[in-house]
C-alpha positions as CSV (number, residue, x, y, z in Angstrom):
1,X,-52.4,-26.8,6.0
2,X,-50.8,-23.1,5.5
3,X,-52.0,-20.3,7.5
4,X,-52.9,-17.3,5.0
5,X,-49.7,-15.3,6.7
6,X,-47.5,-18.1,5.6
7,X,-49.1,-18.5,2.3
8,X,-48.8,-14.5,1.8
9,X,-45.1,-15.0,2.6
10,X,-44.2,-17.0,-0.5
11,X,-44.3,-13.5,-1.9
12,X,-41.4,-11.6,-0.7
13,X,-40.0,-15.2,-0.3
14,X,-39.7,-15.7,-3.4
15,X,-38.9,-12.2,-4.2
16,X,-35.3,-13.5,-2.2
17,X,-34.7,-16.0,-4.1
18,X,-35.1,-14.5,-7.3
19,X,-32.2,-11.6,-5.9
20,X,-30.1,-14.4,-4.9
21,X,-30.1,-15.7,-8.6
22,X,-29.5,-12.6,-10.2
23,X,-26.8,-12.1,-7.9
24,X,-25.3,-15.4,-8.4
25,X,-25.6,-15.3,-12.0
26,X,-23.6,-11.3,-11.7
27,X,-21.1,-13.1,-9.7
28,X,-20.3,-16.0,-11.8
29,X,-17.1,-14.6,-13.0
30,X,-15.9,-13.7,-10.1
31,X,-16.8,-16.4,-7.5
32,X,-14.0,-17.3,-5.4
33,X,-12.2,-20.8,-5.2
34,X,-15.0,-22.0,-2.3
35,X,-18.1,-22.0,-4.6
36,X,-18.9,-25.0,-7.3
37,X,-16.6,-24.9,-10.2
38,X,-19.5,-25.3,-12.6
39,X,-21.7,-22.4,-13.6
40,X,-24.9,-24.4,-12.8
41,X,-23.8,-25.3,-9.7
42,X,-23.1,-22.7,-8.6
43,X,-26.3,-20.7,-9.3
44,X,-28.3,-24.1,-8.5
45,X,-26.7,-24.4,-4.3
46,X,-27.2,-20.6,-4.3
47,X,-30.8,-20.3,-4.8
48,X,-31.2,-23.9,-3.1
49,X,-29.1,-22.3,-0.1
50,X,-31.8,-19.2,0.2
51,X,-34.8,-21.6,-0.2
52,X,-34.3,-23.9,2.8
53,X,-32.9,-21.3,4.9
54,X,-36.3,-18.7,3.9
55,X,-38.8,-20.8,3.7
56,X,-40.4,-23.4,6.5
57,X,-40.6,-27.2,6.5
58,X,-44.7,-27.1,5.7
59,X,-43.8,-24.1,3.1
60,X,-41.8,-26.1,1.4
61,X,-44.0,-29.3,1.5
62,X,-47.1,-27.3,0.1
63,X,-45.1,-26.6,-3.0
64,X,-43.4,-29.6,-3.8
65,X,-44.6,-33.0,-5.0
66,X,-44.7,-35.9,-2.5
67,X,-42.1,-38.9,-3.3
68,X,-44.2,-41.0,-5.2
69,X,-46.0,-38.5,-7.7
70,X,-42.3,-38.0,-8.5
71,X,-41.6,-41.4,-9.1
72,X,-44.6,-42.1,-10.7
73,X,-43.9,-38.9,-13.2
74,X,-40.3,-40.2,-13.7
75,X,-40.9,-43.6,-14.4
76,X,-43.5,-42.8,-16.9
77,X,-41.0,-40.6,-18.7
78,X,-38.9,-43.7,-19.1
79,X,-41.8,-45.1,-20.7
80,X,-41.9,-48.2,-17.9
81,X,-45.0,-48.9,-15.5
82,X,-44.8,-47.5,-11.8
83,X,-44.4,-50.6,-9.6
84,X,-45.3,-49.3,-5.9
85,X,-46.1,-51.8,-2.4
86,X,-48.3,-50.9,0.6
87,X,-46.4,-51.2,3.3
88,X,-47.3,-51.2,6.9
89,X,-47.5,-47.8,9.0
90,X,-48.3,-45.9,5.9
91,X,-45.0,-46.0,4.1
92,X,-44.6,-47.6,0.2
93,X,-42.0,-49.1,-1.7
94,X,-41.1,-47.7,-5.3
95,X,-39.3,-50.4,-7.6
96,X,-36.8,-49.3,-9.7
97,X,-35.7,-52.2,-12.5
98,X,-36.8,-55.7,-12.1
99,X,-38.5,-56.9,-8.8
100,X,-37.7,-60.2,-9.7
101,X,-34.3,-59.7,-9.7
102,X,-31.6,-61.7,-7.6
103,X,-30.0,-58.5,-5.9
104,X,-31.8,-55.7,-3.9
105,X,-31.0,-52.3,-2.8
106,X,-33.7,-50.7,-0.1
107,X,-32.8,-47.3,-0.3
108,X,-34.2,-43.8,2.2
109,X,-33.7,-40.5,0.8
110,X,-32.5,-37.7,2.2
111,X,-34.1,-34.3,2.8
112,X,-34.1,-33.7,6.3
113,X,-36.6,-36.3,7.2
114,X,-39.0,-32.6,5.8
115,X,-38.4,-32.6,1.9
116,X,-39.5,-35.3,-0.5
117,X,-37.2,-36.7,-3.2
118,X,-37.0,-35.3,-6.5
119,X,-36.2,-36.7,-9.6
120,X,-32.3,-36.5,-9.0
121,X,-32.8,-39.7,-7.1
122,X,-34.5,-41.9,-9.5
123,X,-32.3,-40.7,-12.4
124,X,-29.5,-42.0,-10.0
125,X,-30.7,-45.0,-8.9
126,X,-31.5,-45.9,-12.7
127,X,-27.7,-45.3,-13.1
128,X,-27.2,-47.7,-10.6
129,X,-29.3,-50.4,-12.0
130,X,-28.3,-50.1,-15.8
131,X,-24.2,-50.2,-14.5
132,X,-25.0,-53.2,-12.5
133,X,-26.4,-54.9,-15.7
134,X,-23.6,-54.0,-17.7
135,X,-21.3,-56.0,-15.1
136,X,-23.5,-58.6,-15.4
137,X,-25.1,-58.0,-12.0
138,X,-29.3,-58.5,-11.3
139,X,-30.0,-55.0,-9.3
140,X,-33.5,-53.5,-8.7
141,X,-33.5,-50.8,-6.0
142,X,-36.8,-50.6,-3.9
143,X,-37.0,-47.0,-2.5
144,X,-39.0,-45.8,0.7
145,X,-41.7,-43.1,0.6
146,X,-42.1,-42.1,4.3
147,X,-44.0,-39.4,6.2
148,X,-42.3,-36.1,6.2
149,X,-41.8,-34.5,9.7
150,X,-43.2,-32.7,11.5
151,X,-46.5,-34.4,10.1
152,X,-45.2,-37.4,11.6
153,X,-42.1,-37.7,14.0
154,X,-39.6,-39.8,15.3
155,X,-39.6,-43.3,15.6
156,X,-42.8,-43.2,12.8
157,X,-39.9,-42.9,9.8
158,X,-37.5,-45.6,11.4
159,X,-40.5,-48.1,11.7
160,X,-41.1,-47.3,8.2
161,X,-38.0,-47.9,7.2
162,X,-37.5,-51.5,8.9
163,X,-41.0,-52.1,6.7
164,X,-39.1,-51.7,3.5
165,X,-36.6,-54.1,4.8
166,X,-39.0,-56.6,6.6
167,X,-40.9,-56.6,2.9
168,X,-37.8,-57.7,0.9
169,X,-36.3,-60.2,3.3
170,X,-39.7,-61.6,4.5
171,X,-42.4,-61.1,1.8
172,X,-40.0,-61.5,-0.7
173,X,-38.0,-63.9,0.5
174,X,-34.6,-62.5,-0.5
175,X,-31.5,-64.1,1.4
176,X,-29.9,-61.3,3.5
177,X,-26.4,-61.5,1.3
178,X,-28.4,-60.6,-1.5
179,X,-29.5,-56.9,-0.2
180,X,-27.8,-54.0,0.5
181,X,-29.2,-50.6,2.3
182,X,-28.5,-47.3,0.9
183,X,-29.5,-43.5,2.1
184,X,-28.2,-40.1,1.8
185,X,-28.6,-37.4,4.6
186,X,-31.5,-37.9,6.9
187,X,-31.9,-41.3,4.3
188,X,-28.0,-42.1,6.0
189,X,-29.2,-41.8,9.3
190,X,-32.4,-44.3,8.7
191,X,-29.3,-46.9,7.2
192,X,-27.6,-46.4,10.8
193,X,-31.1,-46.4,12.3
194,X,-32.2,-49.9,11.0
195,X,-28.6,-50.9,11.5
196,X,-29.0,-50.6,15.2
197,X,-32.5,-52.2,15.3
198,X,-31.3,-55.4,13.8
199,X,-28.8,-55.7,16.5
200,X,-29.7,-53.4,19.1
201,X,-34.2,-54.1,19.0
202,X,-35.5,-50.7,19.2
203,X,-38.2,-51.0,22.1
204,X,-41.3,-49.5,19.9
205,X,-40.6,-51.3,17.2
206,X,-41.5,-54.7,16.0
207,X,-38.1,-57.2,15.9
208,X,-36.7,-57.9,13.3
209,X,-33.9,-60.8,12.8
210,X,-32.1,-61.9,9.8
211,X,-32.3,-65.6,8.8
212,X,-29.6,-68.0,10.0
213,X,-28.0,-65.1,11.8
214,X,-26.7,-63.9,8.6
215,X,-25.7,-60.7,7.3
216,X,-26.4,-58.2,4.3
217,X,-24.8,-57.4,1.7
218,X,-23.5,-54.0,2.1
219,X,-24.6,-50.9,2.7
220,X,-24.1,-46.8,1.7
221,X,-24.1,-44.2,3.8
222,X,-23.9,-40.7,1.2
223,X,-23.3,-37.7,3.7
224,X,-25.1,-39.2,6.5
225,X,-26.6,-37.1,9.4
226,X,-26.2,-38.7,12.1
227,X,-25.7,-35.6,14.6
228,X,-28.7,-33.9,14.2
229,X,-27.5,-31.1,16.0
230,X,-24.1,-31.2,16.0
231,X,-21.5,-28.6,17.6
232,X,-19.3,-27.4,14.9
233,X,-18.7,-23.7,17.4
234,X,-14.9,-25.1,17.1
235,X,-15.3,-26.1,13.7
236,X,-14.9,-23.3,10.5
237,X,-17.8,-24.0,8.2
238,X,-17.8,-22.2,4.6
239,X,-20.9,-23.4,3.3
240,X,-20.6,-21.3,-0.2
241,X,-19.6,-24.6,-1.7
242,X,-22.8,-26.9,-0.7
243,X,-26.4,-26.7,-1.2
244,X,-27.3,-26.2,2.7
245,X,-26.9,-24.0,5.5
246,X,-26.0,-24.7,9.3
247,X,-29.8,-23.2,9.5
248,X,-31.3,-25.8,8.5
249,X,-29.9,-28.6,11.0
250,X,-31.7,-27.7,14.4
251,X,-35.2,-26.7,12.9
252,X,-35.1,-29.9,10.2
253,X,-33.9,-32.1,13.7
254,X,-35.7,-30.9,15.8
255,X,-38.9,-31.1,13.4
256,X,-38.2,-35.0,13.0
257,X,-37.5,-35.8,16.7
258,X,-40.6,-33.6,18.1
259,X,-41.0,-34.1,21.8
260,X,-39.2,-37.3,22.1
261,X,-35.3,-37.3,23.5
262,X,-32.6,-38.3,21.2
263,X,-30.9,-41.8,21.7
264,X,-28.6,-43.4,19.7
265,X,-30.7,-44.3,16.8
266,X,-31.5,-40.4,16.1
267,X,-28.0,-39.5,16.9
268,X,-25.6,-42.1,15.5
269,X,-22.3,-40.4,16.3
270,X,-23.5,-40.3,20.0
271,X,-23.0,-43.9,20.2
272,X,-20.5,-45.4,22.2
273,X,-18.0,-47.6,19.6
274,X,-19.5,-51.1,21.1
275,X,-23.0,-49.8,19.5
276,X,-21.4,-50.8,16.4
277,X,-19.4,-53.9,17.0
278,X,-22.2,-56.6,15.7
279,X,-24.0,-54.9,13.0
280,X,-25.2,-57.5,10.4
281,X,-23.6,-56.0,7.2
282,X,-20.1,-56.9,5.3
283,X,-19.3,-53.9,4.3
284,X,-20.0,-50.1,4.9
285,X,-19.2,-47.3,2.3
286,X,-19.9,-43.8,3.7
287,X,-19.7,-40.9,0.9
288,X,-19.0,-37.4,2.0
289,X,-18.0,-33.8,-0.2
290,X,-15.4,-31.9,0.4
291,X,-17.1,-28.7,0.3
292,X,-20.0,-30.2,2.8
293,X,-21.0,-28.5,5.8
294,X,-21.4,-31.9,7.8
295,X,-17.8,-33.2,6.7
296,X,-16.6,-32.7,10.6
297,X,-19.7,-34.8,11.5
298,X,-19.0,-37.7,8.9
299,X,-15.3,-37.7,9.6
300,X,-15.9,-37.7,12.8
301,X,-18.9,-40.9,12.4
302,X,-16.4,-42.6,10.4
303,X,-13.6,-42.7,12.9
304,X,-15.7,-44.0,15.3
305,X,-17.4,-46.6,13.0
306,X,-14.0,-48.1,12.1
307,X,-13.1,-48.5,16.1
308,X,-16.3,-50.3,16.4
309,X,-17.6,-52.3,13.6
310,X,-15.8,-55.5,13.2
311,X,-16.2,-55.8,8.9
312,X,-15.3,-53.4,6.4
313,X,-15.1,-49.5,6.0
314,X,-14.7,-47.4,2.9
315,X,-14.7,-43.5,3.4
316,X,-14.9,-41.4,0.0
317,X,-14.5,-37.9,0.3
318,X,-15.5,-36.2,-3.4
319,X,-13.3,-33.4,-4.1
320,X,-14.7,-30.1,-4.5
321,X,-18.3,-31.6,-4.1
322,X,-21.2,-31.0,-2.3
323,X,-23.8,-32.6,-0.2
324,X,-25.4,-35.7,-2.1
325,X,-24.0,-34.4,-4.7
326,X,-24.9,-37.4,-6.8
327,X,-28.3,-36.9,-6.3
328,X,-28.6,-33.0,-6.0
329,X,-26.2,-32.6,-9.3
330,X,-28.4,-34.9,-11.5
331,X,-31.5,-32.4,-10.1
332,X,-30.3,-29.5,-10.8
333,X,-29.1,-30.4,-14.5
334,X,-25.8,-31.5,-13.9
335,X,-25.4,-35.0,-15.7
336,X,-21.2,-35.1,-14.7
337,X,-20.1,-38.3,-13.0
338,X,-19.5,-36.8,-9.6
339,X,-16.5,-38.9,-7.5
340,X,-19.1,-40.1,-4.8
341,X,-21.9,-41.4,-7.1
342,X,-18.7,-43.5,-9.2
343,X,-17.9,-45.1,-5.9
344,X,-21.0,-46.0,-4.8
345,X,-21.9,-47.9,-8.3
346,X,-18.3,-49.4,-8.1
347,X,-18.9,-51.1,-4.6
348,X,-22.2,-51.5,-5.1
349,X,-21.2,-53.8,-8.2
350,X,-18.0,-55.0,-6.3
351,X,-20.8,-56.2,-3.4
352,X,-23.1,-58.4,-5.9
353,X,-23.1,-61.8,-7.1
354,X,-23.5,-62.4,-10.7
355,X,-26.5,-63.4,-12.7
């Protein structure tokens, strides 16, 4: 719960974020090459920008709706029934197109293990599915609802997310080379995080082994943070043309590791290039923007990923985009094919059998 200080503070909080908009929206005719391109963009990372770096984890949890009301809200739009599973350790799965179907996607989102998804996500995982079954392809994605930190911290959300997988490959009895993993951000770092359980066991969390030694599908990696407090002193970082701040990093880390020390599944890029050498996937697409603040960190990932992982690696760099921009665009009204999303659907569907 809020202290009354902290809810008195949405006040001149949001008395911020309302400058930053008017300013924004003054300065859209003379925004210099390093912002978004598009108007809405551009006034959308702004007041995004100010709201994450102003207000607090819990501030910003108080005010927005938990991952499943906003699936449950979107999938009613679509005039379909919400389909949601129980899981173990408190998380639940969200389906998204058939469960039934041949193929399956377990996908984390993003939001710096403190923000819930919003309905950017489910609009682009719908994208997914509906391009899947236009190639032909059986696709339903089953995406994770897991405790926001600081309520909970560090390994809570990684046990959650080897649930979500444990669910489809056990309970549901789907072979491994028919499921992929997908996340974005903090979501990435879970991909990498599960990744590392499967063949490196995590020692407070429950084993988990594919059958017949086998391997998945595939999986994405969209701007994945897997430094959560990364160096970039020797770095130049413009973040005019992305939705976040460098603020953000330490307190949203720090906030999902709590009091435990950070190993390799928190901190992917720490990992020596062996880490990597046996994970059970066939290939690995990681997504990144151009105008990203973490592009050092995911170029940096991605170099090392392709020293050590013995099957395939994609790297997509979106021009003149954003962090998760797939996602983020679609929620702030942007319904553009963005160079990352494209990619993703195109490997996702290049990764699938057909019906």
């Amino acid at each position: 719960m809020l202290t009354v200080a902290q809810k008195l503070d949405y006040i001149p909080a949001l008395a911020s974020v309302a400058l930053t908009f008017v300013w924004a929206l003054l300065t859209l005719a003379f925004r210099a090459p390093e912002h978004p391109t598009h108007w809405l963009l551009h006034i959308g990372y702004a007041v995004f920008r100010k709201l994450t770096a102003r207000l607090s984890a819990a501030q910003m949890q108080y005010v927005l709706p938990a991952s499943n009301l906003v699936y449950n809200h979107y999938i009613r739009s679509v005039r379909q029934k919400p389909l949601t599973v129980q899981l173990d350790h408190g998380a639940m799965g969200h389906w998204i197109g058939d469960p039934d179907a041949k193929n399956i996607l377990v996908w984390y989102h993003g939001g710096g293990f403190a923000l819930p998804a919003n309905v950017g996500y489910f609009k682009f995982f719908a994208k997914i599915v509906n391009d899947c079954k236009r190639n032909g392809q059986s696709l339903a994605i089953f995406a994770l609802t897991y405790t926001l930190a600081p309520v909970a911290t560090y390994p809570t959300q990684l046990r959650q997310a080897v649930e979500a997988l444990r669910y489809i490959l056990v309970e549901k009895r789907h072979s491994p080379a028919n499921v992929l993993l997908g996340g974005d951000s903090a979501g990435g770092n879970l991909v990498g995080g599960v990744l590392s359980h499967l063949t490196h066991t995590h020692p407070a969390i429950e084993p988990l082994k594919l059958a017949d030694d086998g391997a998945l599908a595939g999986a994405v990696m969209i701007a994945p943070w897997t430094s959560l407090q990364p160096d970039l002193s020797n770095r130049v970082v413009d973040s005019r043309g992305d939705l976040i701040t460098p603020v953000v990093g330490p307190l949203w880390g720090t906030g999902y590791v709590g009091s435990a020390p950070k190993d390799f599944y928190t901190d992917l890029s720490d990992a020596p290039v062996e880490w990597f050498s046996k994970f059970p996937v066939r290939k690995i697409l990681v997504c990144g923007g151009e105008r990203e603040i973490l592009l050092p960190v995911i170029e940096d990932f991605v170099e090392k990923l392709r020293k050590g992982f013995r099957g395939e690696v994609e790297f997509c760099i979106g021009k003149g985009e954003g962090h998760v921009a797939p996602v983020y665009n679609l929620y702030l009204g942007d319904k553009r094919e963005t160079q990352q999303g494209a990619r993703v659907k195109e490997v996702i569907c290049g990764l699938l059998e057909k019906m």
